[in-house]
C-alpha positions in Angstrom: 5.0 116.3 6.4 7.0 113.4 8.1 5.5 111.6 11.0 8.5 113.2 13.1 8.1 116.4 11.5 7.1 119.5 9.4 9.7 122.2 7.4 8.5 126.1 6.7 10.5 128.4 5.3 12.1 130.3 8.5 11.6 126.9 11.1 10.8 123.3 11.1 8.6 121.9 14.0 9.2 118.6 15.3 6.1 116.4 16.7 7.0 113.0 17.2 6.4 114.1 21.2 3.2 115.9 20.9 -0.3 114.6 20.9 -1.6 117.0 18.5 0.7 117.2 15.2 1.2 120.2 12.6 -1.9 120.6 11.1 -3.8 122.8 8.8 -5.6 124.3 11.9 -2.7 125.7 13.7 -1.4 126.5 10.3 -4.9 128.8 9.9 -4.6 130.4 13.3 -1.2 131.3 13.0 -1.2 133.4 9.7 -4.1 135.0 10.7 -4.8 136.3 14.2 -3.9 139.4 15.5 -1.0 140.0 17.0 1.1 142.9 19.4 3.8 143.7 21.5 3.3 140.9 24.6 1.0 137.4 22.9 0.0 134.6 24.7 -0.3 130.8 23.1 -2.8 128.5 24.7 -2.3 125.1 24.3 0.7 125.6 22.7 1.6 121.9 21.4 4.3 122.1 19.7 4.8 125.7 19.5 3.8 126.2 16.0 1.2 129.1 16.6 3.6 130.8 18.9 6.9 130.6 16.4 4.5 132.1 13.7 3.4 134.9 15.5 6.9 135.7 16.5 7.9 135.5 13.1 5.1 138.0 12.0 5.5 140.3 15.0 8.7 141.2 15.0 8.9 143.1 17.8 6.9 141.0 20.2 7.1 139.0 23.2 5.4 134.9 22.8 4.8 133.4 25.5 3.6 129.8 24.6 1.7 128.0 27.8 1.0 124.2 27.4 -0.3 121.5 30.6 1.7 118.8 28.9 5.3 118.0 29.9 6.5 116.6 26.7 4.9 119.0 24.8 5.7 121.9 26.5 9.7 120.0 26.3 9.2 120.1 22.3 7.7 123.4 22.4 11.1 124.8 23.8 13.4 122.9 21.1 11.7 123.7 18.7 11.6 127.2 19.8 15.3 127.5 20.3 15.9 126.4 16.6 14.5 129.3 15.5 15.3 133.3 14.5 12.9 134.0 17.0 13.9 132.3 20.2 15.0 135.2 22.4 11.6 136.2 22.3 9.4 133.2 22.8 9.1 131.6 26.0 7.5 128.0 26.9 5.6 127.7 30.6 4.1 124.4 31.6 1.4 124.8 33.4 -2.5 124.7 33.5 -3.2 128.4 31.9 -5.8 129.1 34.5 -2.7 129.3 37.1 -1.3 132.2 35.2 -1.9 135.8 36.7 -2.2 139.4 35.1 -0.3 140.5 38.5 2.7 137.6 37.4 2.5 137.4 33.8 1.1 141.2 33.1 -2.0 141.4 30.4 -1.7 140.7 26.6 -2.3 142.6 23.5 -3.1 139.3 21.6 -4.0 135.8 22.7 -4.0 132.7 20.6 -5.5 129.0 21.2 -6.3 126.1 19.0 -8.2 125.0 22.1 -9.0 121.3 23.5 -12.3 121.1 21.0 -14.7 117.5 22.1 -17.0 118.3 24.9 -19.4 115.0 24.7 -17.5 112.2 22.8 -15.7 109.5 23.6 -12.3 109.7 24.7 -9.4 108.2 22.8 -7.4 105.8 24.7 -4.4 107.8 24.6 -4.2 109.7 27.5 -2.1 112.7 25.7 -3.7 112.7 22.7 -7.4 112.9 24.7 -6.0 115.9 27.2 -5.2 117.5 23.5 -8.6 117.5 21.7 -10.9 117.3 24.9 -12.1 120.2 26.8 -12.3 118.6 30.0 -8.8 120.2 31.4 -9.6 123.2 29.7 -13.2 123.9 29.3 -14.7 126.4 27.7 -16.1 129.2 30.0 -12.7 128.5 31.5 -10.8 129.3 28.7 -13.2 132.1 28.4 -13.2 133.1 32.0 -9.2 133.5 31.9 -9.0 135.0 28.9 -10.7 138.1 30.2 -8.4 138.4 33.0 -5.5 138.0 30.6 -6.8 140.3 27.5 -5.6 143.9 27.4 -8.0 146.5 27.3 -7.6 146.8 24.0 -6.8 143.1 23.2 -7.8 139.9 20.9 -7.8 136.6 21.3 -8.4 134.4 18.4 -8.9 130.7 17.9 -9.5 128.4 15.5 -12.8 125.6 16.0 -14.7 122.9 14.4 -18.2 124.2 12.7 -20.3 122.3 15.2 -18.3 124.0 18.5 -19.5 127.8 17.1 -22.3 128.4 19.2 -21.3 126.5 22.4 -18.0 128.5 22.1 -19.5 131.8 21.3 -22.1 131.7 24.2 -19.2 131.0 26.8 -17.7 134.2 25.2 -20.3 136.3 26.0 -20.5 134.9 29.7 -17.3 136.4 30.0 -18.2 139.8 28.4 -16.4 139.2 25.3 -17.9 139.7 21.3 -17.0 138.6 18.5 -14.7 141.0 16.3 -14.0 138.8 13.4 -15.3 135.7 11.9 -14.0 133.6 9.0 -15.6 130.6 7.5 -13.6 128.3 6.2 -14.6 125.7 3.5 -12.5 122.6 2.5 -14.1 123.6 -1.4 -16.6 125.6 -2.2 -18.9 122.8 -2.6 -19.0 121.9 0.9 -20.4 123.2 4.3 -17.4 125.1 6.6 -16.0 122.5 8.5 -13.9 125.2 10.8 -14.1 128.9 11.3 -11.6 131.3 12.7 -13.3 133.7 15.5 -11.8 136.5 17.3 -13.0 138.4 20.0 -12.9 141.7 22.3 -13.7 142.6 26.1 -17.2 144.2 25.1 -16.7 147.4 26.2 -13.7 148.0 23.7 -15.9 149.6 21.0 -15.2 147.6 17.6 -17.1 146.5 14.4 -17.6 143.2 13.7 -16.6 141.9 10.2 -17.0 138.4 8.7 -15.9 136.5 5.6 -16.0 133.2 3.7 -13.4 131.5 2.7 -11.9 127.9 0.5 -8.8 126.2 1.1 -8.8 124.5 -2.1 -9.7 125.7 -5.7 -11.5 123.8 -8.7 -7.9 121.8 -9.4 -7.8 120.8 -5.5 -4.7 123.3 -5.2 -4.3 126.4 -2.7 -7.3 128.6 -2.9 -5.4 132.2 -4.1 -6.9 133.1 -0.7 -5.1 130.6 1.5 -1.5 131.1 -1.0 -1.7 134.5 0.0 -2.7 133.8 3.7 0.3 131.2 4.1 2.9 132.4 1.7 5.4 133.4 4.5 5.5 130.3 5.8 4.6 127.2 3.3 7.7 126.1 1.0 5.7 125.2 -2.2 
């Protein structure tokens, strides 16, 4: 990865506007949340999340949703230098301003949401609306993505260990439970440092089903789990 960029095997992201750069986060979320006909991108940075899901969903509709002018600028580029961009559409705009009766509902929602809640800010104004919750918080996020969700619906996000049960409570304020849950570990000999979580509107009846996982193996290459997981989209 450059500092002005990142090449997959369908698409290349450029980043040198965006706060947030490709990372193995968005990486995650994107090869592994549900997707559907109509998806919705959160935060969509660059629009990394939102090309992948495009490229996995063939059939469906992306729109990516971003608060920051100059990402939501990159977002489109990079969008329109893909396979995929008569079906993904960029929107800048606070995501709470979206409407069901504008925008319709969702099958499948994605976010690698704004994460900090109590530390301190980084001086860079872009970079802090990225990784803090304060323009986004949580039951926020929560509270629109029940209005947005179809019936039926998932939303999926990717967070830091630490965030779990702060994040998981403000889901259940807003009536939705946890589907899926993925702990992710650097190596096996450390602590998860991230887990991927989906959810459902509670009363859409589903079973909830959870897993451990390693990004690396003994050598400190791929895990076979995460090759598998990425192999669509990483070059080597």
């Amino acid at each position: 990865m450059s500092s002005r960029g990142f090449t997959f095997k369908q698409f290349d992201i450029k980043h040198d506007k965006c706060a947030m750069k490709v990372g193995t986060d968005g990486v995650l979320l994107g090869a592994w949340a549900e997707g559907g006909q109509r998806i919705l991108d959160i935060g969509t940075g660059t629009g990394l999340i939102a090309i992948m899901m495009a490229q996995r969903y063939g059939e469906a509709s992306v729109t990516g949703v971003d608060i920051d002018h100059d990402a939501a600028i990159q977002a489109r580029d990079n969008a329109s230098r893909t396979p995929f961009a008569s079906r993904i559409s960029i929107v800048e705009s606070p995501v709470q301003n979206l409407s069901a009766d504008t925008h319709g509902l969702f099958d499948a929602i994605v976010c690698n949401p704004p994460f900090f809640t109590d530390s301190l800010k980084n001086p860079d104004q872009q970079r802090a609306v990225a990784r803090h919750a304060d323009t986004l918080p949580y039951r926020q996020l929560f509270e629109t993505v029940a209005q947005l969700l179809a019936a039926n619906g998932e939303f999926s996000a990717v967070i830091p260990a630490d965030c779990l049960s702060q994040f998981c409570t403000e889901a259940y304020m807003a009536n939705l439970t946890p589907s899926r849950r993925c702990a992710i570990r650097t190596t096996q000999r450390k602590q998860p440092k991230r887990y991927l979580i989906a959810f459902r509107h509670a009363s859409c009846t589903h079973e909830f089903m959870s897993e451990e996982q390693c990004l690396q193996d003994a050598f400190g290459n791929r895990s076979g789990w995460y090759e598998q997981l990425t192999a669509d989209f990483y070059i080597k």
